[in-house]
C-alpha positions as CSV (number, residue, x, y, z in Angstrom):
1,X,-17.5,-4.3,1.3
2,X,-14.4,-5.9,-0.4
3,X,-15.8,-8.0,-3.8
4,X,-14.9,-11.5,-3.0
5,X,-12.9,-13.3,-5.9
6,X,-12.1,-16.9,-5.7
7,X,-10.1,-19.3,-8.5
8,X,-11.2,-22.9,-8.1
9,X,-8.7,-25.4,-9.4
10,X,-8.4,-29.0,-9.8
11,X,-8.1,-32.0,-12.4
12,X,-10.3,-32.4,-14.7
13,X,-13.6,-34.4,-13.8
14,X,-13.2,-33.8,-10.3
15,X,-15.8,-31.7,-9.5
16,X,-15.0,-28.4,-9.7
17,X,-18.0,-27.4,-11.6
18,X,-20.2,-28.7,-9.3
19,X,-18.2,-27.2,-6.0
20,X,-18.4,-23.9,-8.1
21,X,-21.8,-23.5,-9.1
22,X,-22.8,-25.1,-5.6
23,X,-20.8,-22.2,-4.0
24,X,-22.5,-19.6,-6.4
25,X,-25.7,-20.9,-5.3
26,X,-25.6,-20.5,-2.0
27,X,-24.6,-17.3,-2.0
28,X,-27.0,-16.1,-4.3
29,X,-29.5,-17.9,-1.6
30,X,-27.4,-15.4,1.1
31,X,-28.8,-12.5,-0.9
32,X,-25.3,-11.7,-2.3
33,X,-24.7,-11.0,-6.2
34,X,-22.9,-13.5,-7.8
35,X,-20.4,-13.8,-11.0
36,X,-19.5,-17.2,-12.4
37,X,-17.0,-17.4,-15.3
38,X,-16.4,-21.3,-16.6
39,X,-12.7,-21.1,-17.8
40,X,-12.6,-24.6,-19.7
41,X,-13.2,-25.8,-23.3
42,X,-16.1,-27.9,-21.9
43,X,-18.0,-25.1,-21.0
44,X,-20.2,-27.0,-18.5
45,X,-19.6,-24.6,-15.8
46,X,-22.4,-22.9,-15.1
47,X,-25.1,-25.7,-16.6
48,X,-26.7,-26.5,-13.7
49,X,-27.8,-22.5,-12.4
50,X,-29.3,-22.5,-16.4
51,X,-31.7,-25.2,-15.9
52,X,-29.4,-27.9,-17.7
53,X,-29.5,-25.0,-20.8
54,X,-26.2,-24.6,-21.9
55,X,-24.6,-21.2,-22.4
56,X,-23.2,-20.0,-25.7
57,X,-19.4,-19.2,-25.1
58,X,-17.5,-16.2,-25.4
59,X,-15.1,-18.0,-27.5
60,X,-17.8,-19.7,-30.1
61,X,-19.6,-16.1,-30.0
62,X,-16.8,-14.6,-31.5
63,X,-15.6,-17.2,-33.7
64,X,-19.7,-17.8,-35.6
65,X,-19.8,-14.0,-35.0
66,X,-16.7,-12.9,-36.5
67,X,-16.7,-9.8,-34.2
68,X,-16.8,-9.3,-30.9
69,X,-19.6,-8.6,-29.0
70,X,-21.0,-5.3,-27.8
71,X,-22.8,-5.8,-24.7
72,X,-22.7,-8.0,-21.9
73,X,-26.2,-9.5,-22.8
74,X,-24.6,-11.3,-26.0
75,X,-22.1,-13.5,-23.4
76,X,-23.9,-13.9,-20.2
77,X,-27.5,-15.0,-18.7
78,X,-28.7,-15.1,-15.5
79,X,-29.3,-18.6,-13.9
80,X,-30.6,-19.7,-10.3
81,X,-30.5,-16.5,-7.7
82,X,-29.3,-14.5,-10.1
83,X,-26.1,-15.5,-10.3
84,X,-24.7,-14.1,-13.9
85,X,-23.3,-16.7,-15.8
86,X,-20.0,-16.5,-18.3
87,X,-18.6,-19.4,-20.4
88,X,-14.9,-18.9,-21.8
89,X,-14.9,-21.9,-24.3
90,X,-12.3,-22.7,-26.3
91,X,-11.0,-23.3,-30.3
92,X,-12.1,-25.4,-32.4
93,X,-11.3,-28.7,-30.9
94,X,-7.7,-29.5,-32.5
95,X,-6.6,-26.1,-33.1
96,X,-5.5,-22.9,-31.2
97,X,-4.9,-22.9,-27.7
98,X,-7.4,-23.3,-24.9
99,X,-5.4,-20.9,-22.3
100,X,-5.1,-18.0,-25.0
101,X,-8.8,-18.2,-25.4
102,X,-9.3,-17.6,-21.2
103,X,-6.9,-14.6,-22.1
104,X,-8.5,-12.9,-24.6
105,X,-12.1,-13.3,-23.3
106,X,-10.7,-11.7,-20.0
107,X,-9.2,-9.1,-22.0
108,X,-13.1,-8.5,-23.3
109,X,-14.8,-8.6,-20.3
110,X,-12.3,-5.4,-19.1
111,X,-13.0,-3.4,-22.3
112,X,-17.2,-4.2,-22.0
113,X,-16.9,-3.0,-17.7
114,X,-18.2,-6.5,-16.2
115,X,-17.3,-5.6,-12.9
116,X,-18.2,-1.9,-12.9
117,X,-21.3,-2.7,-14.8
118,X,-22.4,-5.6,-12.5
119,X,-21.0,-4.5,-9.0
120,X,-20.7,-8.4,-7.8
121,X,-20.1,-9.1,-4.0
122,X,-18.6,-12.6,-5.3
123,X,-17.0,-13.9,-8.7
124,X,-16.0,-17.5,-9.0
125,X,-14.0,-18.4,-12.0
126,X,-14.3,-22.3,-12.5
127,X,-10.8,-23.4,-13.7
128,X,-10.0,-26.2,-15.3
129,X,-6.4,-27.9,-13.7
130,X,-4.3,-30.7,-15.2
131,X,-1.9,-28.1,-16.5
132,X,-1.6,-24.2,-15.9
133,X,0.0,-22.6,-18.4
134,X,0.0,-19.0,-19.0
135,X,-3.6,-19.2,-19.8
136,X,-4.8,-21.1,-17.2
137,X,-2.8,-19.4,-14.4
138,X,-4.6,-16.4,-15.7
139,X,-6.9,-15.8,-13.1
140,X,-4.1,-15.7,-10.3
141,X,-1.3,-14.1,-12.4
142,X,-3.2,-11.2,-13.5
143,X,-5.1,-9.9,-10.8
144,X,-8.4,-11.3,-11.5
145,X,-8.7,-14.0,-8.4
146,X,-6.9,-13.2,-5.2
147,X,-8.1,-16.4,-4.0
148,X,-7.3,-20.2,-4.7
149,X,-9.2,-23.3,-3.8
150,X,-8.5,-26.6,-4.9
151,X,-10.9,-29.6,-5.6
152,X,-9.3,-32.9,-5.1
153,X,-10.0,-36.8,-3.8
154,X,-8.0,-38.9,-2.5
155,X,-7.3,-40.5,-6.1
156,X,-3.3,-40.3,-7.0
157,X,-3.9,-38.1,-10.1
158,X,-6.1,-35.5,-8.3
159,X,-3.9,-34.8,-5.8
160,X,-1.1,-34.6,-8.2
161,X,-3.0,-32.5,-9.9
162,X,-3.7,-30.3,-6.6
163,X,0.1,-30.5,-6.1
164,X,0.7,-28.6,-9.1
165,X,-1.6,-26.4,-8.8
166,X,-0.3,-25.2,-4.8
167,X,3.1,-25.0,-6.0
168,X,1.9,-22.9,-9.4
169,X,0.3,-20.3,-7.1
170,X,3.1,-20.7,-4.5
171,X,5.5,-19.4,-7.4
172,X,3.5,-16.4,-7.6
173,X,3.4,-15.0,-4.1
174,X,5.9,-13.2,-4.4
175,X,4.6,-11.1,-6.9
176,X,1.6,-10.6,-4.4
177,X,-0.8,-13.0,-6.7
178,X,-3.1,-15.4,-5.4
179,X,-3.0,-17.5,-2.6
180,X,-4.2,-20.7,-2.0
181,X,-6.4,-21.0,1.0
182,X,-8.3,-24.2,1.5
183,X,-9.1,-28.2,-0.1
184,X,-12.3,-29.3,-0.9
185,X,-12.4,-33.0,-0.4
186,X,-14.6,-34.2,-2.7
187,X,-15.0,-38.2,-1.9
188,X,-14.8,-41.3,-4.3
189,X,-14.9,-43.3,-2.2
190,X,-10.9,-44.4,-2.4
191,X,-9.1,-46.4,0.4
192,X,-8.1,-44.3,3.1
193,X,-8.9,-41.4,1.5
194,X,-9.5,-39.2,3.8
195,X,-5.7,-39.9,5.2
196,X,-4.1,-39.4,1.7
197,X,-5.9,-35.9,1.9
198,X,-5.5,-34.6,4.9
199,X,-1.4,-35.9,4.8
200,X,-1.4,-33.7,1.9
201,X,-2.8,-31.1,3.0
202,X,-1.1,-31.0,6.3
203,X,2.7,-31.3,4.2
204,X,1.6,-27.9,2.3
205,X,0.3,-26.4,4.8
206,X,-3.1,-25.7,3.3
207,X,-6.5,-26.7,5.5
208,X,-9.2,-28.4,4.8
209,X,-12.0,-26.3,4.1
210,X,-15.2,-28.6,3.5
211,X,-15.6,-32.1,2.6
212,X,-18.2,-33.4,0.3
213,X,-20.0,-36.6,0.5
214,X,-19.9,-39.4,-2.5
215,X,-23.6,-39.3,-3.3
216,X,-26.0,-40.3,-5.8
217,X,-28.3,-37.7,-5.2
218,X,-26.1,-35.3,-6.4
219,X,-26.3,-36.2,-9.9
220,X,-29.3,-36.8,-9.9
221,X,-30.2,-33.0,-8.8
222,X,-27.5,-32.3,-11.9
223,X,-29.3,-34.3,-14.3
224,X,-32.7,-32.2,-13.6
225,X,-29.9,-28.7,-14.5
226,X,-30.3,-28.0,-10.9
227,X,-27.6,-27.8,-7.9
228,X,-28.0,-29.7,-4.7
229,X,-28.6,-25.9,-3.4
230,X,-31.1,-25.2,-5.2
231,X,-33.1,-28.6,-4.7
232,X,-34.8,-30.2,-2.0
233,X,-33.3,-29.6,1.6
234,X,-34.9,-32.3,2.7
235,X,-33.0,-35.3,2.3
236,X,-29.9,-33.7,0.7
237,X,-29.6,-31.2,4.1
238,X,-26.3,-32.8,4.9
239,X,-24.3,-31.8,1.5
240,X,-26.4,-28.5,1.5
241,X,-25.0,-27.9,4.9
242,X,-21.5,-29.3,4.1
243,X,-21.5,-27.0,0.9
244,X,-22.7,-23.9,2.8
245,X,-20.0,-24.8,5.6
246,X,-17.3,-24.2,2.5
247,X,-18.6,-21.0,2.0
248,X,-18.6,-20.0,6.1
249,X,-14.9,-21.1,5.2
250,X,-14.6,-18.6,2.4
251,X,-15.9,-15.7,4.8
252,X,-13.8,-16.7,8.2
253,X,-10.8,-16.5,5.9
254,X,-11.7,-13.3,3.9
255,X,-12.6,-11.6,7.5
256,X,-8.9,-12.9,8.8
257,X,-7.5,-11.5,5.9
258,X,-8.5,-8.4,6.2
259,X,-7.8,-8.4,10.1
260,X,-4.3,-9.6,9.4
261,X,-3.6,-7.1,6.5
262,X,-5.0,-4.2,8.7
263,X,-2.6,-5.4,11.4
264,X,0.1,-5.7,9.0
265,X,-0.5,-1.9,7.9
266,X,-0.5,-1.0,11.0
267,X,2.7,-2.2,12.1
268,X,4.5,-1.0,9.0
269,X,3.3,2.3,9.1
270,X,4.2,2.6,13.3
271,X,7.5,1.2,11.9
272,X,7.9,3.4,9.1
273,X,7.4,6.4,11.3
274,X,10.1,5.0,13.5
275,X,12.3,4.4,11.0
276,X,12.5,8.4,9.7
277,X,13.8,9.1,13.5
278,X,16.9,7.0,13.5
279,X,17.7,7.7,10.1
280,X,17.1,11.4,10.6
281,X,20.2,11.7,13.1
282,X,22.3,9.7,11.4
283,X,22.1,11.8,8.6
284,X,22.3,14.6,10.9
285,X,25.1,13.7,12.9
286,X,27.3,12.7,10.2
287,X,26.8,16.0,8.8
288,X,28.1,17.3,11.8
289,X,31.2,14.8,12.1
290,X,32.6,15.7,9.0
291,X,32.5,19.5,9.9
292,X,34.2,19.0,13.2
293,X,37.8,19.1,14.5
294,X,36.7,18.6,18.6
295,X,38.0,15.0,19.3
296,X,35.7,15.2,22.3
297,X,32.5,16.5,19.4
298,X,33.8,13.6,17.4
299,X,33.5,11.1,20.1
300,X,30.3,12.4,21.3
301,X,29.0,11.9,17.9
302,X,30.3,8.7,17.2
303,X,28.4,7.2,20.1
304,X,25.0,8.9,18.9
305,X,25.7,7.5,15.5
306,X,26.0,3.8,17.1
307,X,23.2,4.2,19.2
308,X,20.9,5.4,16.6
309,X,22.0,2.5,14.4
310,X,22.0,-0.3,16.7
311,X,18.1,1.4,16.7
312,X,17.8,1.0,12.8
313,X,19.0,-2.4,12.9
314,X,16.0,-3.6,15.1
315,X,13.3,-1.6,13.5
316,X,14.7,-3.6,10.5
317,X,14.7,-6.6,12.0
318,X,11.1,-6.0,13.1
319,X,10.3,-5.6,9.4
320,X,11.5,-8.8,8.6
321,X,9.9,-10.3,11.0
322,X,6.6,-9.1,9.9
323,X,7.4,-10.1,6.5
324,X,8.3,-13.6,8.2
325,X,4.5,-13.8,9.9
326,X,3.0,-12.9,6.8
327,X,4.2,-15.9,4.9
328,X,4.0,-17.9,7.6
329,X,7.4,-19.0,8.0
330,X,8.7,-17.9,11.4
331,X,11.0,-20.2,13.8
332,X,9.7,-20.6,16.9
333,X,12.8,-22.0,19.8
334,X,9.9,-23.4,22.5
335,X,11.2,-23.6,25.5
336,X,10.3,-23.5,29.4
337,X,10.6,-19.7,30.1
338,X,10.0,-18.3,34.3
339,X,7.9,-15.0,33.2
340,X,8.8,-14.1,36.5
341,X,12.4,-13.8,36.0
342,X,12.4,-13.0,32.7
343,X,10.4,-9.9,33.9
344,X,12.8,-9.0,36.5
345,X,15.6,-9.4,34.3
346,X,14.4,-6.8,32.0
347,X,13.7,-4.7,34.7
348,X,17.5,-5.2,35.9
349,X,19.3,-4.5,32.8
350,X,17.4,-1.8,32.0
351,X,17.7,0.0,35.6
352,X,20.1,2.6,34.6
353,X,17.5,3.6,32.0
354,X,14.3,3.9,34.3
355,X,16.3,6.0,36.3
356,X,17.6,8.6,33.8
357,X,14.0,8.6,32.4
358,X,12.6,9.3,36.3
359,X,9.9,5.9,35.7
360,X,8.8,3.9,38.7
361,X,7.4,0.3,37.8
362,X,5.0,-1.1,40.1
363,X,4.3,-4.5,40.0
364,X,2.7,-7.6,42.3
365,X,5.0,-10.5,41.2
366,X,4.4,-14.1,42.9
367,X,7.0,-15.4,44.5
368,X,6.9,-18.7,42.8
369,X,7.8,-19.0,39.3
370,X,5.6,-19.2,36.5
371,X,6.1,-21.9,33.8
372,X,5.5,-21.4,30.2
373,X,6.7,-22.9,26.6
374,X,7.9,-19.4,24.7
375,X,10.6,-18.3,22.5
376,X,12.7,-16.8,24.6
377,X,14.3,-14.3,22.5
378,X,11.1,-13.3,20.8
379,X,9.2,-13.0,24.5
380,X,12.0,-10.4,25.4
């Protein structure tokens, strides 16, 4: 099974912390392991899975230390479900560089085999997201997250906040980083919030993933060191449910993406394999061309050549347009299309073809026609 690695971003207060260890919590309480890493100077993170016991971070282990540490055990404790716990810290407030400190305690979790030693179904890294700089973006720039979901409210600075943050990973798609794939609409309570959010999230085309409720009760379950998940289900069912529903989110979209990127492989591997067979005559055949004086071989040739580009030029196109469905940013030209005729037209201009091949369509079209909104082109 594919380990799940999510980034969650947003400004600072917002809530991330709690969305994160919430989400760690319940799928600990799905039987699933869990890694949470805390990447802010705050290093609140992961507080509430240790009973309200704070964690000693990597970054103050190493600077009381002076040395790094050896084993896993000296940076990490396991809190509620058994979800294993990281801090990142940060300098000593005033000096150094916050983002450099994610980096290098990255860098140390590679060289003592986290991963390999652990074996996580799920890692969360808890982000902190007013700016992301080089050490911030590190969890989508270098491989660690392939995942992105952003905390916001309707509040002007969060979703400014959340702006940057979409158009931060958006700049690093192309380098196959990454990718944002849901809001968490945490409320406040703002005028019309729901509206401010969902116009956002509706102009960068990013969904809505889960929303939760502005409650009391959830600090209070924070100021006992607990989440809401790990409380009583009683009267908090509703964000418990809410919270869990953010995590079916997670798995609907994990399960898509791997559909979509076996589809995807698919296609350009049946592609791929097409491709050699145009490109294998034309090499061929203009081979042959150059050795030959027949103007009727020359002719003869010529035409194969055309044909068997003509050929490479829509397998190519078909590439594209893969490439184009990936990122989501095909054209579709609706318009009122009679499958009816549109079948007998193919059928028409391609009669000379069914012949020489010795193929015999049968078919039991209505005689009425039948109405629907497609891209013409694309449909043919």
């Amino acid at each position: 099974l594919q380990m799940l690695k999510v980034a969650i971003y947003g400004k600072g207060g917002i809530g991330k912390s709690t969305v994160t260890s919430n989400l760690a919590a319940a799928f600990a309480s799905m039987g699933k392991k869990v890694i949470q890493i805390g990447c802010d100077p705050k290093a609140d993170s992961t507080i509430n899975l240790l009973g309200g016991e704070p964690l000693r971070p990597v970054m103050n282990y190493m600077r009381e230390e002076d040395e790094e540490p050896e084993k896993l055990e000296d940076i990490s404790r396991e809190g509620f479900g058994g979800v294993l716990c990281i801090e990142t810290g940060g300098p000593t407030p005033g000096l150094g560089c916050a983002g450099r400190g994610i980096i290098a305690t990255f860098q140390l979790l590679e060289d003592l085999r986290l991963f390999e030693t652990y074996q996580p179904d799920v890692v969360l890294y808890d982000v902190l997201g007013d700016v992301v700089c080089g050490g911030f973006a590190a969890p989508i720039r270098e491989g660690y997250a392939e995942k992105v979901l952003i905390v916001t409210s309707g509040e002007k600075m969060a979703l400014y906040a959340a702006n940057n943050i979409s158009s931060a990973v958006r700049n690093f798609e192309d380098r196959s980083y990454a990718r944002v794939f849901g809001i968490v609409l945490n409320h406040r309570n703002v005028e019309n919030e729901t509206e401010k959010v969902q116009a956002f999230a509706d102009k960068s085309g990013i969904p809505i993933v889960g929303e939760i409720p502005r409650s009391d009760e959830i600090i209070r379950w924070e100021d006992q060191g607990k989440t809401v998940i790990e409380g009583d289900a009683g009267v908090f069912m509703p964000i418990q449910k809410e919270l869990c529903r953010i995590q079916q989110g997670f798995k609907k979209a994990v399960d898509e993406e791997v559909k979509n990127e076996r589809m995807k492989t698919e296609l350009v591997t049946n592609v791929s394999h097409d491709l050699r067979t145009p490109l294998t005559a034309i090499i061929t055949y203009t081979d042959l061309l150059k050795n030959e004086t027949d103007p009727e071989k020359q002719k003869e040739y010529i035409e194969v050549l055309e044909r068997k580009s003509f050929r490479l030029k829509v397998l190519i196109e078909d590439l594209f347009e893969i490439s184009k469905a990936a990122s989501k940013s095909v054209k579709m030209n609706y318009m009122q299309v009679d499958l009816v005729g549109l079948i007998r037209q193919v059928e028409l201009e391609n009669d000379s073809k069914i012949q020489d091949a010795k193929l015999e369509f049968r078919w039991k079209l209505p005689d009425h026609k039948v109405i629907m909104w497609l891209d013409s082109e694309k449909t043919y």
